[in-house]
N, C-alpha and C positions, 0 to 999 in steps of 0.2 A: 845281082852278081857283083860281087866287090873284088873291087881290082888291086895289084899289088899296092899300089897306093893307100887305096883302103886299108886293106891291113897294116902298113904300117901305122897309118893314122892312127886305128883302134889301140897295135901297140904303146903306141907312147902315150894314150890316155888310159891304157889300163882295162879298154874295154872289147868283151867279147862278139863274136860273129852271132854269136847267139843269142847274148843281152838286147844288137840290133833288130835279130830277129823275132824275138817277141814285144820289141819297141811298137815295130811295123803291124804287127799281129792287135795291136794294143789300139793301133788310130784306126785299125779295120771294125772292131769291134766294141772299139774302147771300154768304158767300166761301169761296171752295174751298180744300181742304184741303189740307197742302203733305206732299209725298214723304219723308220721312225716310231717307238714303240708310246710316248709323250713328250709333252714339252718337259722341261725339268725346272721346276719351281720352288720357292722356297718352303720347306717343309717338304718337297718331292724331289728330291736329287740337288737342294741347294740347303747348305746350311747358313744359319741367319746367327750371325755370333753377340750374344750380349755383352754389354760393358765389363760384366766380370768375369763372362769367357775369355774375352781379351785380356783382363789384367790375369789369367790363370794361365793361356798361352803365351804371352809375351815371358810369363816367369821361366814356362818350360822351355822358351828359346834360348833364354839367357843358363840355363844350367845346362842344356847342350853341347851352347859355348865354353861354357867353364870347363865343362868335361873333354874337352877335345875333340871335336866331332868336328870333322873337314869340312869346311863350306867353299865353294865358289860361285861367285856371278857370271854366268856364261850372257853375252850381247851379240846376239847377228846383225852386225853392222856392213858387211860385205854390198856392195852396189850403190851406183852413183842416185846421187838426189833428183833425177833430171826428172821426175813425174813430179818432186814439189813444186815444179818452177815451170809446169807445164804453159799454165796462162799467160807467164810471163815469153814462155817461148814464142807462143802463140804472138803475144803483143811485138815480136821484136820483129818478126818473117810479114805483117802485117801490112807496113807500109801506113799506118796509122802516123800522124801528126802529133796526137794527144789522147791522153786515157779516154774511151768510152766505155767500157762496161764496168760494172759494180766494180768489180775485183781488180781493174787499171786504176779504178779513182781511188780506192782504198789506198792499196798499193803507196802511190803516191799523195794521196795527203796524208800518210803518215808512215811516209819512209824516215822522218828523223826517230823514230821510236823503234824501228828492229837496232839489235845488239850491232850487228853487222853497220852499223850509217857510218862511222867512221873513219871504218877499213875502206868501203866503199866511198866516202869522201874523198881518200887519200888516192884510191886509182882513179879516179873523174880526174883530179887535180893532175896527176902521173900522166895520163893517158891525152887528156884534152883541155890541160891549161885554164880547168873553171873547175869550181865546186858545185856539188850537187844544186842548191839553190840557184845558181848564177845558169846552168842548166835548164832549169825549171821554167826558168825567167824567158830563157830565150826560145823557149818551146823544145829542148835537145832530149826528148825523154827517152828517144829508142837508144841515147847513147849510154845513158844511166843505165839500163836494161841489160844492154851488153855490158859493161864494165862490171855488171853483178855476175852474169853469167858465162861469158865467157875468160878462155885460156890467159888472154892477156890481163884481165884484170882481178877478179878472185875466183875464177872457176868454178864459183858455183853451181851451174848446170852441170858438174864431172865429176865434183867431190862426194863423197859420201857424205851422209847427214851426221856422221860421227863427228868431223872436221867442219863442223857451222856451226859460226857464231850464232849461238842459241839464245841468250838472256845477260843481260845488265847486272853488273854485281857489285860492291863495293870496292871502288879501287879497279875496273876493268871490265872484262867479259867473259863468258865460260863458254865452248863448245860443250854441243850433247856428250861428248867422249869425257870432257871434264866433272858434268854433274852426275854421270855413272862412276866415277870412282870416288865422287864425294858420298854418291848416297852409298857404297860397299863399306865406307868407313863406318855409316851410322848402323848396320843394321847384317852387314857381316863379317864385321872383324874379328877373328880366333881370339882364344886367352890369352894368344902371343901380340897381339897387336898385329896382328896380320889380316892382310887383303889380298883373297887370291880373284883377280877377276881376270874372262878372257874375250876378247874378242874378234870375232870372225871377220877378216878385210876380203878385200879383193886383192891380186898381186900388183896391180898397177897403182892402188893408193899405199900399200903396206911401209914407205918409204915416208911418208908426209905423216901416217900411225907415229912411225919410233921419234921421226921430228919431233912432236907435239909432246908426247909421254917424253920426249928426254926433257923438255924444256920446263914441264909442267908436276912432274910425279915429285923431286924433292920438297919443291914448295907442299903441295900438297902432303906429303907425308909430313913435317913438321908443323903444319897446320891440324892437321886430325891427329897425330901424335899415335900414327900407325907404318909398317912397312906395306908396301904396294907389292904384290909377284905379280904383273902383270902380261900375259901368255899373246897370241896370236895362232890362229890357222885360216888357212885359205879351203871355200870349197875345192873339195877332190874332181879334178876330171873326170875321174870315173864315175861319178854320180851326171855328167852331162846327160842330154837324150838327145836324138839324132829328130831331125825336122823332115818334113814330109810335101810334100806337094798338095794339091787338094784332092786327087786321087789315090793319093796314100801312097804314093813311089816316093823313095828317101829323092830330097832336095838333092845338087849340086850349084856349088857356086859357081863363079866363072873360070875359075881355073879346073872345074871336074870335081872338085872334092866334096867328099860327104859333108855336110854341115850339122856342127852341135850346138846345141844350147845350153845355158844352167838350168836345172833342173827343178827351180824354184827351192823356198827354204827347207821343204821336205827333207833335203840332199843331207843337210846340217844334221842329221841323226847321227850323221859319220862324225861328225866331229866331235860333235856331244857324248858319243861312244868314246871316245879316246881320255876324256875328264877323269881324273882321280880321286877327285871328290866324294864324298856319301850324298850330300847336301847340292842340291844348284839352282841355283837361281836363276829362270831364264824371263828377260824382260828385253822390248824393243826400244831400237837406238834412240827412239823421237817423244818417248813417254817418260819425260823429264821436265821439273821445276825446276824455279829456284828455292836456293836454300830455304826465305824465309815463309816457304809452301808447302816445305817436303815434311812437315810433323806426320800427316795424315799418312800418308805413305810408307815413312817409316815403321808406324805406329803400326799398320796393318801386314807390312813386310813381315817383323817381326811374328804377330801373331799366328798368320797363317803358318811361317817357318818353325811356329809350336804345336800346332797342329797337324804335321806333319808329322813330328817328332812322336806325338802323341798316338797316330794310326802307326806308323811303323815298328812302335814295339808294342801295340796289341797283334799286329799281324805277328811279329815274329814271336809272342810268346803262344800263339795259338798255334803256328805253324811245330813249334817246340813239342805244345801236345801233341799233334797231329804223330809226329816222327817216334813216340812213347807207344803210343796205339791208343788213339782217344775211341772211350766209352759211346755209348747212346746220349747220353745224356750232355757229353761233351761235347760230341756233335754238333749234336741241337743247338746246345749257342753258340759254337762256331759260326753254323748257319744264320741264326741270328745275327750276327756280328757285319758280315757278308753284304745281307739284304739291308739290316737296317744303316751300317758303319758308311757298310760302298758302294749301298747303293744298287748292287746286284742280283737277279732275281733269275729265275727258272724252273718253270713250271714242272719240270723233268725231273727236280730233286722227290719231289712227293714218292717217286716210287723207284728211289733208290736202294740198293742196299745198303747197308751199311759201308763194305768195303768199296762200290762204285761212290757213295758221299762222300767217304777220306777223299777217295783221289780227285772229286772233281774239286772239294774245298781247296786241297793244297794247291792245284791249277792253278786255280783262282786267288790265293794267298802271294802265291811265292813268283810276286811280277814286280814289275819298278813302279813304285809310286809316284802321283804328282796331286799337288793339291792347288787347281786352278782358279782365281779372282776372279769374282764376276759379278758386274753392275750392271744398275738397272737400266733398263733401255730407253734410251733417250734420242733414240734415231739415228743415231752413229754407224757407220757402215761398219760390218765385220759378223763373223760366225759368232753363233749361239751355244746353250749348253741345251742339248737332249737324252734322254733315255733311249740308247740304239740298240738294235739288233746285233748280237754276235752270229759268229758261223756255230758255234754248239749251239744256237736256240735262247741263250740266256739274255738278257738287255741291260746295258748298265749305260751309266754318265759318259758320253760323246760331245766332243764340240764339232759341230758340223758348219757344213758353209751350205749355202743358197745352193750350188753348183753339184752338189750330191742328193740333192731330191730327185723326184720326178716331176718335174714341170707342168706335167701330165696329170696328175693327181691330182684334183681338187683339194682332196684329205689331207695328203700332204703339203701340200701350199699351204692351207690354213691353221697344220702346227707350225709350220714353221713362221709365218707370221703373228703367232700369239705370243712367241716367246716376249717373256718377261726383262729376260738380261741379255748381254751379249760378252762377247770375249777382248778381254781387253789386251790378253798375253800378257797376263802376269801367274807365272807358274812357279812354285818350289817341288822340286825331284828329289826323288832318294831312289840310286840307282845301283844302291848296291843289297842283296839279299840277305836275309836273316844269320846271315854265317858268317857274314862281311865279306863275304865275293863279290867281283864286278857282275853285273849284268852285262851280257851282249844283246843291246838294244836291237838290233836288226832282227831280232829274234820275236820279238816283238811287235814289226810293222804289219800293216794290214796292206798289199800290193795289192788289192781289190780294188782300191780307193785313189784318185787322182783326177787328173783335169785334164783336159787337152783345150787349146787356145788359140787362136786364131792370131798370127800375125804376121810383119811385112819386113822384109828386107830385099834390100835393092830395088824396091817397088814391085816386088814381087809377094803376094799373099801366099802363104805356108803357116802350116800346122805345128802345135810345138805342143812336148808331152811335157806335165809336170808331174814330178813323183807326189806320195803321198803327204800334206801339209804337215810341216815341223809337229804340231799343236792337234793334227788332228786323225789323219791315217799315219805318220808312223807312229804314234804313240796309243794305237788304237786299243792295242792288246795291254795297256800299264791298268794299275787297279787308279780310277780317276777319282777326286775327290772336289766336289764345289761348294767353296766360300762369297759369299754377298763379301762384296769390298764397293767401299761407297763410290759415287763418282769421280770425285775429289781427285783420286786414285789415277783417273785416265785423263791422261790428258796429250793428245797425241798430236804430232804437227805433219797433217797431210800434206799444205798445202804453204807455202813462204806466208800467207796471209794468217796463219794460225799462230803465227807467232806476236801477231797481234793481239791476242786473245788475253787476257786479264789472268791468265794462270801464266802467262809467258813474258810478261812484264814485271 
């Protein structure tokens, strides 16, 4: 029963009695589980690019560019870093004297090597009258710990990974915000010398965003000898989900109120929906080099972003027949195009008719593209690329996570751990159709698909629902496309220790 209160609340985020209501309905019976039809492999749902695929992609990137075709780099950087620096939290609530485990001695025998030792010198010295070393010395390591992460000294436990000192550069240091608009200069700047990149804060950092971008964007543009548009949005309230008890009654907190959560990056469809771009480029805030690393990356940025270009006007010149009244024959290698192109298959076409084939092809044509990177597996945690099940019956390229099988399944356990690559979220979109209209992405999610999660506040255990993953229910319904992109490629920083890591130096 929700109390006037309630509804206000719902008011001012925008959400309905009834959105709740089938939130509630949703932790009752939560979400079914999806068909796995094979792994998706190279030569089976992964295409493997040769050297002069790439020099023949990279060329179509570049006459895109010439042509005037809107690119932008969309970054979900929204939410603090506080799970990189978990260990370190760990170490500081401890009551430990000195590092013991692997990852405290790390840590500190070669804390002068993160980008960050200096800033961090400087609040040791602010805060406690000694530098980092003289610290060391006197055994003061839980104080180093905090002046890393807490408020008074660089907040890193609060900041988003946008705003950390990421890597070493000549003459200074780059946060990850910095080497996302270096690398939008190599690999998507317009015929105008334009850079449109956007990214997603939270509201409580978006203030320390414009800081950084005022202080940082003109240098940068007379260094790349490009203009920067650089955009912002916040996840929408109304993409929150309400929490639950472990009986499935909506939480309250202490004051009576309903309690929401973010809805995880699924939610970011909304935003992503609002881009104007044909082109986007969507890539995480932490999967960043330095410059003099990033060839590979660009190299393959580009290509895939010709590849794309390359599916999107075979779709729309076949969609063109389609709307003509394509033949038998014309058909045919539509169909062809379909299975072999995207990957998509359906037993059910065999004994169609002609005019049910038109309309299931143009279905299946006239959706937003994305052509997803994806390396070999190397034990990296993260969702894979599969052949899934649709609700028509057909099965195409899916990235799925662990958390959408059936646990249950032998069968399924065992594709899902043969998979060969995993996902690194490196994706280019084309999100506008063959006509040059927007797509309404929403139109497009799979609400079938999501998570519910297990967690605590106020020491209280409660249920939290997430929508469907940015990467992988909402976009379940786009025509998908997978690229082998080497490992080089991924390089992501889970954990403050990762930036130790010889791609991060």
């Amino acid at each position: 029963m929700l109390t006037a209160n309630d509804q206000q609340l719902l008011k001012t985020k925008g959400i309905s009695a009834e959105m709740i209501e089938a939130q509630t309905k949703r932790f009752e019976e939560g979400f079914p589980l999806l068909r796995i039809h094979s792994v998706a492999t190279v030569g089976k749902g992964i295409m493997r690019l040769s050297d002069r695929d790439i020099s023949h992609y990279i060329k179509v990137w570049r006459e895109a560019l010439a042509s005037g075709t809107e690119i932008e780099k969309f970054v979900p950087a929204s939410g603090a870093a506080s799970r990189m620096f978990k260990n370190m939290f760990a170490f500081m609530t401890s009551g430990k004297t000195a590092p013991e485990t692997d990852f405290e001695k790390q840590y500190f025998d070669n804390i002068n090597h993160f980008a960050f030792f200096l800033s961090l010198n400087k609040a040791c010295e602010r805060l406690y009258k000694a530098s980092i070393p003289q610290l060391i010395e006197e055994g003061r390591y839980i104080e180093i710990v905090k002046a890393m992460l807490e408020k008074e000294g660089l907040n890193y436990g609060f900041l988003p990974k946008a705003l950390l000192q990421f890597h070493k550069v000549t003459g200074g240091v780059h946060t990850a915000l910095e080497e996302h608009l270096e690398e939008g200069a190599q690999y998507a700047a317009s015929s105008k010398r334009e850079v449109n990149i956007h990214f997603t804060v939270s509201p409580e950092h978006r203030k320390e965003f414009d800081k950084l971008l005022k202080s940082k964007v003109k240098t940068m543009e007379q260094v790349w000898g490009v203009k920067y548009n650089v955009t912002m949005s916040e996840q929408k309230q109304s993409t929150d989900t309400i929490a639950v008890n472990l009986d499935n009654t909506p939480y309250r907190d202490a004051e009576g109120n309903l309690f929401f959560r973010p809805a995880g990056h699924g939610a970011l469809i909304e935003n992503l929906n609002e881009r104007d771009a044909s082109v986007v480029f969507v890539k995480n805030i932490d999967n960043v080099v330095p410059l003099r690393l990033r060839s590979v990356t660009v190299r393959y940025k580009k290509a895939i972003g010709g590849y794309l270009i390359d599916v999107q006007r075979a779709i729309a010149k076949h969609l063109a027949t389609l709307d003509k009244g394509a033949n038998a024959n014309e058909l045919k290698n539509i169909l062809k195009f379909v299975e072999n192109r995207l990957c998509t298959h359906n037993e059910a076409t065999a004994t169609m008719s002609e005019e049910q084939l038109a309309e299931y092809l143009r279905r299946k044509l006239n959706r937003p593209i994305r052509v997803c990177g994806m390396v070999p597996n190397e034990g990296e945690p993260g969702g894979g690329p599969y052949l899934a099940y649709n609700a028509d019956g057909s099965y195409s390229p899916q990235i799925l996570e662990a958390a959408q099988i059936d646990a249950n399944d032998p069968a399924a356990v065992e594709l899902m751990k043969s998979g060969t690559h995993f996902n690194p979220v490196d994706l280019v979109c084309y999100i506008r159709d063959y006509k040059g209209n927007k797509f309404d992405l929403k139109q497009f999610v799979d609400h079938e698909t999501g998570l519910i999660s297990m967690k605590s506040t106020g020491g209280v255990d409660i249920k939290a629902l997430e929508l469907p993953g940015l990467w992988n229910g909402s976009m379940s319904d786009w025509n998908t496309v997978f690229v082998e992109v080497p490992i080089e490629t991924f390089n992501p920083v889970k954990t403050v220790n990762d930036l130790l890591r010889p791609q991060h130096q």
